[in-house]
FIVO-975397 format. One record per residue (C-alpha): x, y, z. Coordinates in steps of 0.05 Angstrom, whole numbers, plus 32768, in hexadecimal, padded with zeros to 4 digits. Example, Ala and Ser with C-alpha at 12.3 -4.5 7.8 and 13.67 -1.06 7.14 Angstrom:
2
80F67FA6809C/81117FEB808F/
//
This chain:
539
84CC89368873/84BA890288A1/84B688D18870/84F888DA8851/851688D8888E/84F2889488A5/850B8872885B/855588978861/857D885D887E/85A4886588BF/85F1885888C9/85F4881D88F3/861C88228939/865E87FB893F/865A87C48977/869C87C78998/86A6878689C7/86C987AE8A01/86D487758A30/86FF874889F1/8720878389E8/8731879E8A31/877E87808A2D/878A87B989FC/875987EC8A15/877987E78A60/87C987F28A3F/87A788348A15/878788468A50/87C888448A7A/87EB886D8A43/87BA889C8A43/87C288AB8A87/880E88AB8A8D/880388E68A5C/87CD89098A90/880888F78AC7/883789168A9E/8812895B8A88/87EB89618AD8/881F893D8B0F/885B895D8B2B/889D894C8B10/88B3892B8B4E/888189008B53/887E88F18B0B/88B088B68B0A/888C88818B3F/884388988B2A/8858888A8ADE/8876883E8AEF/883E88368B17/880E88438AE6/8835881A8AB5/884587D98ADB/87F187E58AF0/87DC87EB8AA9/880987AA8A96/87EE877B8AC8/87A687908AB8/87B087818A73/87DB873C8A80/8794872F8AB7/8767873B8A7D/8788870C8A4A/878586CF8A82/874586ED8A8F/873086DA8A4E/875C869D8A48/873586808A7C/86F686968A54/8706865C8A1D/871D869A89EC/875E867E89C4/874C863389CD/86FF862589D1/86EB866389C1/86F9869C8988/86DA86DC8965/86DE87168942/86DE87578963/86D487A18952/86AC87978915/86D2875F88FE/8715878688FB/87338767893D/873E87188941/873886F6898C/875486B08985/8793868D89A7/87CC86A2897D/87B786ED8992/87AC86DD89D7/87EB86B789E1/881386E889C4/87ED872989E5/880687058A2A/885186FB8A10/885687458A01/883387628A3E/886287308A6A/889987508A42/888687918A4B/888287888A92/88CB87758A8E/88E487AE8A6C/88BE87E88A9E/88E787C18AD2/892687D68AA6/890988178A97/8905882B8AE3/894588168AF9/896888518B17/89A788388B42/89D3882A8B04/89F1886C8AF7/8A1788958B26/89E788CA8B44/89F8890D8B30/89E8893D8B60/89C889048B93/898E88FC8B57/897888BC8B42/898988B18AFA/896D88768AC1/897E886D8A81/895D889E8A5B/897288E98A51/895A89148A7F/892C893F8A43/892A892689F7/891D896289E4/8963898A89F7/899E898789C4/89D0894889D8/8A1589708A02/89EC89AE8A04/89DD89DB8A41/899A89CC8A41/89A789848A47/89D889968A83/89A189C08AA7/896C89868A9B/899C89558AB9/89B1897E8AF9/8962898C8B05/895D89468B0D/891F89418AD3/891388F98AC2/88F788E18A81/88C088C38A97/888C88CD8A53/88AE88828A4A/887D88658A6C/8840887A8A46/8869887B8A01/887C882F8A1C/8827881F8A21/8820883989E4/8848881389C4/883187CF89E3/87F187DF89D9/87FD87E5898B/882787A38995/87ED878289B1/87B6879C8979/87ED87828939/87F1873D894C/87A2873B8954/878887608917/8761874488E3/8769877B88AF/879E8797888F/878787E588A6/878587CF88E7/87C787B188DA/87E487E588CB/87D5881E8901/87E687E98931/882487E9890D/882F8833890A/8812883E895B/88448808896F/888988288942/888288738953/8882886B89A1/88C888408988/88E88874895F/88DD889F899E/88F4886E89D3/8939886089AA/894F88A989AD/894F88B489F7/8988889A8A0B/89AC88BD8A4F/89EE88A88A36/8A0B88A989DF/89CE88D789DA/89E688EA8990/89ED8898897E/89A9888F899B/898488C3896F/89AB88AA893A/899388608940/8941887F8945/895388A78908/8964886E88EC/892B88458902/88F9888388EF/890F888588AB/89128833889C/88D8882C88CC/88AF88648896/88C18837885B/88B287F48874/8873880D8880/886288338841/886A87E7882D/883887D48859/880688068847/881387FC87F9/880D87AF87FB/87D587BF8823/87B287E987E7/87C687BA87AE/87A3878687D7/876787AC87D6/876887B78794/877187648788/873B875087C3/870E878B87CD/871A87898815/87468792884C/873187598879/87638725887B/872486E48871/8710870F883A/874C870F8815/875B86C58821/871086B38804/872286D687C8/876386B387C4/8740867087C6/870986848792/86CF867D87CF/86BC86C687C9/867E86D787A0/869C86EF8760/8687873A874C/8698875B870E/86D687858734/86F287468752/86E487298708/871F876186EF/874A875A872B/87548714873A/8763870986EF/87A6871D86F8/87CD87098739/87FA873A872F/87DB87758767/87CF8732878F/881A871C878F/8838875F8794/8816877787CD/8824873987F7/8870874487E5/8866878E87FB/883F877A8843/887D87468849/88AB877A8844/888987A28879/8888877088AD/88CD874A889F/88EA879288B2/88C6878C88F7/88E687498904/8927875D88EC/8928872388B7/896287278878/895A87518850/893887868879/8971877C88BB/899E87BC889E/897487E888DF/897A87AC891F/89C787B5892F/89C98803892D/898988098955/899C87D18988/89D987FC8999/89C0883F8997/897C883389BC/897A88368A08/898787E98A20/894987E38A45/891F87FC89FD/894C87D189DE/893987918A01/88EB87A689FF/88F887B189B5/891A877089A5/88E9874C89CE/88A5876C89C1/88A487858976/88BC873A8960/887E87198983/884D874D896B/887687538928/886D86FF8922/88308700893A/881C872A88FC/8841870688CF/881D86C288E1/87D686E588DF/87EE86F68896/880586BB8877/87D5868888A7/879886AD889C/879786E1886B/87C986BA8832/87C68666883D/87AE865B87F7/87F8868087DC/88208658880A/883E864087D0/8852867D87BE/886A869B87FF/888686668814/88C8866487E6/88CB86AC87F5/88D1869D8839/88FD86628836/8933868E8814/892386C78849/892986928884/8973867B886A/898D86BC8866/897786CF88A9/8997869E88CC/89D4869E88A7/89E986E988A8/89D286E788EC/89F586B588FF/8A3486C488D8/8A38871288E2/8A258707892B/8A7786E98934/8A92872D8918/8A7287528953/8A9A87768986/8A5C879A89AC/8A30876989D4/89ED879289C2/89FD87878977/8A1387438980/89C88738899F/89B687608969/89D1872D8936/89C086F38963/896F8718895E/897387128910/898A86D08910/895386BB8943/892486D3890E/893486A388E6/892F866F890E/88EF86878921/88D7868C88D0/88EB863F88C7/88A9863988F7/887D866688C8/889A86438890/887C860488A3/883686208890/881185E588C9/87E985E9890A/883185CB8929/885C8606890F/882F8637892B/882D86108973/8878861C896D/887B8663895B/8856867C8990/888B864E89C2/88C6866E89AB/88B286AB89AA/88A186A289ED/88E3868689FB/890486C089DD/88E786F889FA/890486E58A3E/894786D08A2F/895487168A02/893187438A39/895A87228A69/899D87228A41/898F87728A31/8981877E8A7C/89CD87578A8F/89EC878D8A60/89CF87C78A85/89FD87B28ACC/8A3B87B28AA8/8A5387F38AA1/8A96882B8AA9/8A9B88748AB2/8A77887F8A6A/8A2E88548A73/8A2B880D8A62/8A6887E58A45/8A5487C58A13/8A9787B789EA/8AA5876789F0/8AF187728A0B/8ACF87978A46/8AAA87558A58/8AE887308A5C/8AF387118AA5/8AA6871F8AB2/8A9B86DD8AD4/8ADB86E78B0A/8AB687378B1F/8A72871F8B27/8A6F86D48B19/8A2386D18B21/8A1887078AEB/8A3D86E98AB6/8A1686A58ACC/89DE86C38AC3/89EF86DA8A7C/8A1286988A68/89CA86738A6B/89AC86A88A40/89E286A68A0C/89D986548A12/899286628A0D/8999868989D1/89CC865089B6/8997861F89BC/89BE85EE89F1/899A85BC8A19/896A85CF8A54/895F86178A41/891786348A1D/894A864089E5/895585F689D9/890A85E989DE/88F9861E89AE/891E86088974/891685C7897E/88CE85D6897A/88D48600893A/890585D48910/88D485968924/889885BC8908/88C485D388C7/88DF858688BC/888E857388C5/887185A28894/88A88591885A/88E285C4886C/8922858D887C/894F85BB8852/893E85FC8881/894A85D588C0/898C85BD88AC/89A0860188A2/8988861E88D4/89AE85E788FA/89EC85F588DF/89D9864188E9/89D186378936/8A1A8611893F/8A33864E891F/8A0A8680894E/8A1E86488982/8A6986608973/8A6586AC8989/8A37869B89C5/8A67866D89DC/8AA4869E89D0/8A7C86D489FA/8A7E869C8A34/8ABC868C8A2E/8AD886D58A28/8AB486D98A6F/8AC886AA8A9A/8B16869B8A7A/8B3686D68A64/8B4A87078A97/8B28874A8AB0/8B41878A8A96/8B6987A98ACC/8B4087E48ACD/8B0487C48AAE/8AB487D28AB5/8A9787C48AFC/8A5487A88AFD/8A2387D18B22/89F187B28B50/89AD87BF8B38/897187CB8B60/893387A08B6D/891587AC8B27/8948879C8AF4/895F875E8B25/891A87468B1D/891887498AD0/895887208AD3/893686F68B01/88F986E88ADD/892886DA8A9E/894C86AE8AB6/890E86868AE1/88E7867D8A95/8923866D8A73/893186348A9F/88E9862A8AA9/88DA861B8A5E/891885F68A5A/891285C48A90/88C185C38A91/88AB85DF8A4D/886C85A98A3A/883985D88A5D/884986128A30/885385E689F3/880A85D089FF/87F386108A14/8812862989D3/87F385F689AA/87AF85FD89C7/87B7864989C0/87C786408969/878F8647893F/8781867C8921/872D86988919/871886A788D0/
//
């Protein structure tokens, strides 16, 4: 017995790096507790405790990325973590920071409680009072005269940035994909709990559910035919066997014979992640969620997901698929056009301002795609920028809609916004440099972003797609500029929305928006080096 049990080999221990990791370990952590505050703290202390906990958790995490920033990891310095199955390196880094600042943003919009009249003398927000009760019903009435606050946002919220920050730095496609699926369900959630249009807003996370569940069957099947082609998940892996480095055995022999499981799956894992960035042909779910969704998840959603969604999408195609660029990339290039053209174009028919930001989000993904597209160390550099860039301007933009509002929430129709810059002539300043931001005009991170991207597109071979997308902004340019104009020349409705004066948190979200968007405007070469430094990508 001894014997057998001396020669019977042992399973070896996995060697978890928990200091690389701690950015994501410290948000999991944070969620994990907001659960423990929910199930063990009273209900009226619930609501500071929980943003606490969650503004806490962010700024640990956003300490640990410098932390390791100032390490050398992302410019000197790279690995592989977790058994090989998480990548360290600067693209990760750089975006694990833009979507923890982002975060931080939208818990400031999350804990804004002056907007609403108080019923009762109770502080409201913008989320239902419990997502469990039927929308008009009694229980909903009772829930909302108790004063009960929906404060499981929080921890869903650290959930969900915590799969955010795992799906731009994966290095397989399994780990891919339960970042994927941690990161969407906490979404679904968040987009039904909306205080006011509570049936639109469980109609747009129906919606999301259900085209969320098939974009990432996609994922998962591309994910299996890959598999089948490679013999293994890990994103190096499959690009050696791509190239023809990887020692041939007699499966790969069968597989790689026929490029068929090889192409298909790499259409299938594009499909999955073009619905996350809201890129044509998978757009169909942006406009209905935008509106439905509570503003505040809104803004976190158009901001966050498209980082950690591009972020994936780059890991892909840079690491995992550079000997098929020349298969991709025409893909893409058709992909890119449409973007930006039925963004662009649809985005003048709108008469709500969250689905006009919706359109103005899918046409941004285009833009951002002409960056991919350019398949160089440049394009990359200028990726990360504009995302950067954007994240800001739309959390910012999302947090101006939430002050204007009438007796029925938030009024969001455009004809309501008429005269906005004669009520409160700071507010609709403040919103005219993000829509000029998003335009791409002069002096704004907007400006700077594009510039950067359509550069790095023109550089790696791509003049056609930065003429488009060109033309594509002076039409986005056109409804941007309308907006403006509707604002400070028309005149107000006679018994039009006021604007109500927010407190100190959603002021400073507008405030921070508007400091970076000027900031990377006026002074952007820091972050264009930082951004450059930060994009290369570990194998």
């Amino acid at each position: 017995m001894e014997a057998a049990s001396v020669n019977t080999p042992s399973i070896p221990a996995p060697h978890i790096e928990y200091g690389q990791l701690s950015p994501m370990l410290v948000v999991f952590g944070g969620a994990v507790a907001g659960i423990l505050v929910e199930a063990f703290v009273p209900r009226r202390y619930r609501y500071a405790t929980q943003v606490t906990l969650a503004l806490a958790g962010l700024a640990g995490a956003f300490i640990a990325v410098l932390v390791l920033a100032s390490q050398g990891y992302g410019t000197t310095k790279s690995g592989l973590l977790a058994m090989g199955s998480v990548a360290l390196d600067g693209p990760a880094l750089f975006l694990q920071g833009v979507i923890l600042l982002a975060a931080v943003i939208a818990v400031l919009l999350y804990a804004e409680r002056r907007l609403d009249p108080r019923p009762d003398g109770v502080p409201v927000d913008a989320f239902t009072a419990q997502g469990s009760a039927t929308p008009g019903s009694e229980q909903e009435r009772q829930a909302a005269k108790a004063g009960f606050v929906a404060t499981e946002v929080y921890p869903l919220t650290l959930f969900a940035v915590g799969g955010m920050l795992l799906f731009p730095a994966a290095n397989d496609l399994l780990t891919m994909f339960v970042a994927l699926e941690v990161f969407s369900f906490p979404l679904y959630l968040l987009c039904a709990l909306a205080r006011r249009r509570r049936l639109l807003s469980q109609e747009a996370a129906v919606k999301y559910f259900l085209l969320g569940s098939f974009a990432s069957a996609f994922f998962l099947f591309g994910s299996a035919l890959l598999y089948g082609y490679a013999g293994s998940f890990r994103l190096p892996d499959i690009a050696d066997v791509i190239s023809g480095v990887a020692p041939v055995t007699p499966a790969l022999a069968v597989t790689t014979h026929n490029d068929a499981l090889l192409l298909i799956g790499l259409a299938m894992l594009a499909v999955g992640l073009l619905f996350k960035v809201g890129a044509v042909p998978f757009h169909a779910w942006t406009p209905d969620v935008y509106q439905g969704a509570p503003t505040p998840v809104t803004g976190f959603m158009a901001a966050a997901t498209k980082v950690a969604a591009f972020g994936a999408l780059l890991r892909l195609f840079y690491v995992a698929f550079p000997g098929l660029r020349w298969d991709w990339r025409p893909v893409m290039w058709g992909v890119a056009i449409l973007t930006m053209v039925i963004g662009a174009i649809l985005a003048v028919t709108q008469q709500d301002v969250k689905r006009l930001l919706a359109y103005s989000s899918i046409a941004h993904a285009g833009f951002i795609l002409t960056g991919v597209i350019a398949t160089n160390r440049q394009g990359l550099s200028a990726v990360l920028f504009y995302l950067l860039a954007y994240s800001f301007v739309t959390l910012g933009a999302f947090a101006v809609v939430t002050l204007v509002r009438d007796s029925k929430g938030e009024a969001t129709h455009l004809s309501s916004w008429a005269g906005l810059g004669r009520r409160s002539p700071l507010l609709a300043a403040v919103f005219a440099l993000f829509l000029l931001a998003f335009a791409g005009i002069p002096l704004t991170s907007g400006f700077t972003g594009k510039f950067a991207v359509f550069q790095a597109a023109a550089a790696g071979g791509a003049t056609p797609l930065v003429i488009v997308g060109v033309l594509s902004s002076a039409i986005a340019a056109f409804f941007y500029i309308r907006v403006i104009v509707l604002m400070f020349f028309s005149d107000p409705q006679p018994n039009g929305p006021a604007v109500a004066i927010p407190s100190v948190f959603t002021t400073m979200a507008i405030s921070l928006g508007v400091i970076v968007t000027l900031g990377l405007g006026l002074l952007p070469q820091y972050f264009l080096d930082l951004a450059s430094k930060a994009s290369l990508f570990v194998r």
